[in-house]
C-alpha positions in Angstrom: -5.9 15.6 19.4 -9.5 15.0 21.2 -13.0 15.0 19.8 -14.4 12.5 17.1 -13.3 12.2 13.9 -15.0 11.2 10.8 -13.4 8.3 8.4 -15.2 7.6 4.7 -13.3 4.7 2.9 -12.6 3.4 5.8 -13.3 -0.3 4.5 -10.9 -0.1 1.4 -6.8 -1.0 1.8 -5.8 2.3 2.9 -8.6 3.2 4.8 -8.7 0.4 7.3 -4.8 0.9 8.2 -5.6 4.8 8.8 -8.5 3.8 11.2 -6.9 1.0 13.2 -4.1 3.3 13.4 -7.0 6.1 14.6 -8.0 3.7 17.1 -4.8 2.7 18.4 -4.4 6.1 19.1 -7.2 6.7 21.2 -9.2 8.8 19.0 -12.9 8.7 18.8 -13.4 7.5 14.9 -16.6 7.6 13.5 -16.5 5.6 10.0 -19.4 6.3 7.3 -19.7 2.6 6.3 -22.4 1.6 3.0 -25.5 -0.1 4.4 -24.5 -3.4 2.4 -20.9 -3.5 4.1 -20.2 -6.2 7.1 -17.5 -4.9 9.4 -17.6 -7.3 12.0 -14.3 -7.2 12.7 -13.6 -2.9 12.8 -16.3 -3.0 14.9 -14.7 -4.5 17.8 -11.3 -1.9 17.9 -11.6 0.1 19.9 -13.3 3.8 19.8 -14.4 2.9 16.7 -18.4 3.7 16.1 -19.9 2.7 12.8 -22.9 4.7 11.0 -24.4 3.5 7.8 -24.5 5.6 4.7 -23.1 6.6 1.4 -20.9 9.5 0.5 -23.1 10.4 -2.4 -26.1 10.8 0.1 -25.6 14.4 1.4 -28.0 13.5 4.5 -26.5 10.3 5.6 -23.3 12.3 5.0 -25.0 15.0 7.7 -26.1 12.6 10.0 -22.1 11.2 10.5 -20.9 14.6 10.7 -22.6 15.4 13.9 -20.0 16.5 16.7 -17.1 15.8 14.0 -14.3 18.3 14.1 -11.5 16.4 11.8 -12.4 14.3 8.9 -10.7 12.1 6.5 -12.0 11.7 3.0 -10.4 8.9 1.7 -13.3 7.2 -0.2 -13.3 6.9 -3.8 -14.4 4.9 -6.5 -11.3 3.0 -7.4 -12.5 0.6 -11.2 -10.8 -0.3 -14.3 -14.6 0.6 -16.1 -17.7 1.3 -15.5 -20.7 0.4 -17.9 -22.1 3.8 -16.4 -19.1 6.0 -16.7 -21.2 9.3 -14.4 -21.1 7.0 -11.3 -17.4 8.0 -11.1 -18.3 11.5 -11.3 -21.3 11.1 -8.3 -18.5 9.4 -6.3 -15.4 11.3 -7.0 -16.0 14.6 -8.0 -20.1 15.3 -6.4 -19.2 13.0 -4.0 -15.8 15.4 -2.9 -18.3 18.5 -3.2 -21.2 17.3 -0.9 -19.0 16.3 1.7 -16.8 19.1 1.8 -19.8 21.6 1.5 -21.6 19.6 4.4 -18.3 20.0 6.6 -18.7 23.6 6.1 -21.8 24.1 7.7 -21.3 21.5 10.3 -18.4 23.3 11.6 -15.7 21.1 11.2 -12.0 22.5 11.2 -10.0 20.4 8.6 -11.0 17.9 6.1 -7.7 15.6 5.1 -8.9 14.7 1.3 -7.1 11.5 0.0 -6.4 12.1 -3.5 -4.2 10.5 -6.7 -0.9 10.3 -7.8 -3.0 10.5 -10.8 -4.5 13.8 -10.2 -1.1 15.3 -10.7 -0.1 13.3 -13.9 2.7 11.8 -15.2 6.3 12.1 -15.0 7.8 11.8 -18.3 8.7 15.3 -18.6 9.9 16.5 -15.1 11.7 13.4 -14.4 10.5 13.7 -10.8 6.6 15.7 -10.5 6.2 17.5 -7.4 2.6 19.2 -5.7 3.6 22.2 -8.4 3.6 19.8 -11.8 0.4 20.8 -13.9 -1.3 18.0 -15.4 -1.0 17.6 -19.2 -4.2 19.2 -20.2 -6.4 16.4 -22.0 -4.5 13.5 -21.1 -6.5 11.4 -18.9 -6.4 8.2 -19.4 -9.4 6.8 -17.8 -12.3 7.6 -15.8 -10.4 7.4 -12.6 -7.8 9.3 -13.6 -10.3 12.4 -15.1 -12.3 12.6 -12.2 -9.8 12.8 -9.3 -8.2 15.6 -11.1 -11.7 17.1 -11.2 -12.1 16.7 -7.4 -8.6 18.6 -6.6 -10.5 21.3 -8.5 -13.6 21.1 -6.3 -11.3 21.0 -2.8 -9.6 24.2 -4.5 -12.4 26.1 -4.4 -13.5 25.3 -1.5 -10.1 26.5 0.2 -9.6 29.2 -2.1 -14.0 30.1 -0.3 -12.0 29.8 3.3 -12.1 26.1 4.2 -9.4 23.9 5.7 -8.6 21.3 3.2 -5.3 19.6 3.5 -4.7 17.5 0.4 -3.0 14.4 0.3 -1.3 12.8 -2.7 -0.5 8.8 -2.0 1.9 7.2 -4.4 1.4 3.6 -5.5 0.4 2.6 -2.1 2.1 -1.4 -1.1 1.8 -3.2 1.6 0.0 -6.2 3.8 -3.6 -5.8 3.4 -6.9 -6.6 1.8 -6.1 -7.4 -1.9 -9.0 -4.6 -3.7 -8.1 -1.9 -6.3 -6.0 -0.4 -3.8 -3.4 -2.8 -3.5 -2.8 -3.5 -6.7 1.0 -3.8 -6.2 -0.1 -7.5 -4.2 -2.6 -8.9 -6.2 0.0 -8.5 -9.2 2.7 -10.2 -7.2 0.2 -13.0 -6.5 -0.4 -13.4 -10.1 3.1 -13.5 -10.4 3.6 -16.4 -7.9 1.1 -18.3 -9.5 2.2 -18.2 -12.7 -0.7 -15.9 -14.1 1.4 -13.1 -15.0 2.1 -13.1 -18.4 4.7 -10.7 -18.8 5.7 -6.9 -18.2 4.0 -4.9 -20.2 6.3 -2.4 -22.4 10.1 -2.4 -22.0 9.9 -2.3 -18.2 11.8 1.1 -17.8 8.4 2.9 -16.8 9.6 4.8 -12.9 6.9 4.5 -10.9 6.4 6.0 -6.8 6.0 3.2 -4.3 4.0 4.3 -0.9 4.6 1.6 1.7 0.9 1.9 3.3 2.1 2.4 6.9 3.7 5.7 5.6 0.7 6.9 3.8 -1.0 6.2 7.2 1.7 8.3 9.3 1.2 11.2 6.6 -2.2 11.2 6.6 -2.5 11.7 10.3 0.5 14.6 10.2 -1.2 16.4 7.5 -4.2 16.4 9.9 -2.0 17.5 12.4 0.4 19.9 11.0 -0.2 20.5 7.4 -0.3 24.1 6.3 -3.9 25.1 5.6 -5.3 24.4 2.2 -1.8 22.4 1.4 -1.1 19.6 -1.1 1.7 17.0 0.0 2.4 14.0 -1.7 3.3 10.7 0.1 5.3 8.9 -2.1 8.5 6.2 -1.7 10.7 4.9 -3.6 11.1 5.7 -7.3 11.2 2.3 -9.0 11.1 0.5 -12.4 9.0 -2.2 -13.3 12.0 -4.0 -13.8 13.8 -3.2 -10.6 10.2 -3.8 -8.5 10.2 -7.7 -10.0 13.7 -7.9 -9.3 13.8 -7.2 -5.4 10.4 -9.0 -5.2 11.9 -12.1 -6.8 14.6 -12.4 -4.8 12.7 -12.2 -1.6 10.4 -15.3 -3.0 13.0 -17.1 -5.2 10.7 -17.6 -8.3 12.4 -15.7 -11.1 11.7 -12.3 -12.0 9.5 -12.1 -15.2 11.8 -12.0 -18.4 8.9 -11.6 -21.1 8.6 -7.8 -21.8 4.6 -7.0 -23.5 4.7 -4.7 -26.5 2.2 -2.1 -25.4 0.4 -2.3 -29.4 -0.6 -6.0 -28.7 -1.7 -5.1 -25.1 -4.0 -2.4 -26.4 -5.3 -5.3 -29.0 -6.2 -7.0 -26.1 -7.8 -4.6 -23.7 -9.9 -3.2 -26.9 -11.5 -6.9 -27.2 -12.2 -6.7 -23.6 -13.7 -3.6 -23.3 -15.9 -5.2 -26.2 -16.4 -8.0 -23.9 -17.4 -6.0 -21.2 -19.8 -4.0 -23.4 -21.2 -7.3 -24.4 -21.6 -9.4 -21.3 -21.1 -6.5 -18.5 -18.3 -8.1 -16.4 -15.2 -5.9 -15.6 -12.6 -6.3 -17.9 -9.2 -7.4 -16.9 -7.3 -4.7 -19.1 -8.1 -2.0 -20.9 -6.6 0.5 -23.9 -6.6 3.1 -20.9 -4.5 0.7 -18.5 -1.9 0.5 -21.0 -2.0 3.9 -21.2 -1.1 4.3 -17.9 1.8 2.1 -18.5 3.7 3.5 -21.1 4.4 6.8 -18.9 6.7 7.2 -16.1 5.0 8.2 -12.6 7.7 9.3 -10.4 7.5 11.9 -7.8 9.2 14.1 -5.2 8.0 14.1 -1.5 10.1 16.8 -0.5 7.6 19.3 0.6 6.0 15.9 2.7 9.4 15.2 4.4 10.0 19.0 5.0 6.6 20.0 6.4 5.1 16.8 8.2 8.1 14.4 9.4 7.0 12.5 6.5 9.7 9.2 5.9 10.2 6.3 3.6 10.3 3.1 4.0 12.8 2.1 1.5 11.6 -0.4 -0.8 13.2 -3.6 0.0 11.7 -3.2 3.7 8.7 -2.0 2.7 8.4 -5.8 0.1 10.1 -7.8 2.7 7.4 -7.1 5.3 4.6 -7.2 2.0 5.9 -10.9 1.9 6.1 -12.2 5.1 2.6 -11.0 5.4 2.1 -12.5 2.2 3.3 -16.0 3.7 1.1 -15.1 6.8 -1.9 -15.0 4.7 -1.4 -17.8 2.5 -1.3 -15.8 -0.5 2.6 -17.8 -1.5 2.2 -21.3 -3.1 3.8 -24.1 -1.1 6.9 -24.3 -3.7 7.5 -20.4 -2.9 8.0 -21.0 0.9 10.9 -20.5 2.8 11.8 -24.0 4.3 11.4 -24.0 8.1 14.3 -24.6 10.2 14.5 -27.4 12.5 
């Protein structure tokens, strides 16, 4: 590949793996960074060139896309709730429109769109959803959920008008990494280390795809590559209960795996009082009815197509949670009692 290519949401979990792996590969990357955002350290890879602005400013959008001819559009507004529910509409569905329609007229040849596992829906009734499973029609759960689905409509039309979009359809993505919405998988583990975890909510039987990140990465940059134009792939792993996911991650850290199992009626008692809380006293609250939502389906999916058409391959999941751990030890994120002894 040569000329410059164009990274937004390049600060989040996935996006800093894709542009270090950008870097590493000698690729000039351009990343569309907020004004308020220190990147000290992204700064310093190499190739890398930092320009401030904001996906939902269509001129700061312009000024990145100058001599761009590949961009990935992995930024999106990733919240349990919002006080002001449109901002996830400006970010994720105006947000997808401007950028893609600014692309357009700057001449650039593919836009790789990171979307949602969630944009496709759940799995309870295909057992196994693929890029051709339609998403139950009024069913979204949350805000998140509504307006990525919207945006796969918006990157539709633009390919259906004659633009290259490749979409891109990450499972739960796992891994080592910063511990924001993205990497949700870690920050529950760490509650779980730490004893803050009170239990798994519903029986524990809910199959849900696990994306080790390095893969999501590697698909990413073969979708750019060799995706078929206006495709959709998802970049999934493992198909895994809740169950089976404590299991393998409790014998890697020796605490055992939770045995309290949540009954999803007294879960939605609680994330109705703090959605009232949040209401009340504006903080983010730390469930919500729609959360549990999410958890009484099954989201399990088939990268076939993935594997097929871009090389794509799994990381099977007890690799991809050994590695999660030992970065986990790395980092300091595992309590003393949780730590392997050292040999002497």
């Amino acid at each position: 590949m040569s000329g410059t290519i164009l990274v937004t949401g390049g600060t989040g979990f996935l996006g800093k793996h894709l542009v270090r792996a950008l870097s590493q590969s000698g690729d000039g990357v351009r990343l569309l960074v907020r004004p308020s955002r220190s990147v000290p350290e992204m700064e310093a890879w190499p190739g890398v060139e930092i320009v401030r602005g904001d996906v939902t400013d269509a001129a700061s959008v312009k000024t990145a896309m100058s001599g761009v001819d590949r961009v990935f559009h992995a930024a999106g507004l990733v919240k349990k709730w919002l006080r002001d529910r449109s901002t996830f509409d400006r970010v994720n569905v105006e947000g997808v429109d401007s950028l893609l329609e600014v692309a357009r007229g700057a001449g650039v040849r593919r836009v790789v769109y990171t979307s949602s596992f969630m944009a496709i829906g759940h799995s309870d009734r295909a057992g196994l959803a693929t890029e051709a499973t339609l998403h139950e029609a009024n069913h979204d759960h949350n805000d998140y959920e509504r307006t990525k689905r919207l945006a796969e409509e918006v990157a539709g039309r633009h390919v259906a008008e004659g633009f290259d979009v490749v979409t891109v359809v990450p499972g739960v993505i796992y891994g080592p990494g910063e511990l924001t919405e993205g990497n949700l998988v870690v920050k529950i583990f760490c509650d779980f280390l730490r004893g803050k975890l009170p239990g798994i909510p519903g029986p524990g039987d809910q199959r849900w795809c696990y994306a080790f990140v390095d893969d999501v990465v590697s698909g990413h940059m073969a979708a750019m590559d060799r995706g078929a134009r206006g495709g959709r792939y998802i970049l999934g792993g493992e198909n895994a209960t809740l169950d089976e996911l404590f299991a393998q991650f409790a014998r890697l850290s020796g605490r055992p795996a939770p045995k309290r199992h949540l009954p999803f009626w007294l879960l939605s008692s609680v994330g109705a009082l703090e959605e009232l809380l949040a209401w009340g006293i504006g903080r983010e609250p730390n469930l919500t009815r729609g959360i549990v939502g999410v958890y009484r389906h099954h989201w399990a999916y088939d990268c076939a197509r993935a594997r097929r058409e871009l090389g794509y391959t799994v990381t099977p999941l007890a690799e991809g949670l050994s590695r999660t751990f030992e970065w986990m030890l790395e980092a300091g994120l595992v309590p003393q009692r949780y730590r392997p002894a050292r040999s002497s």
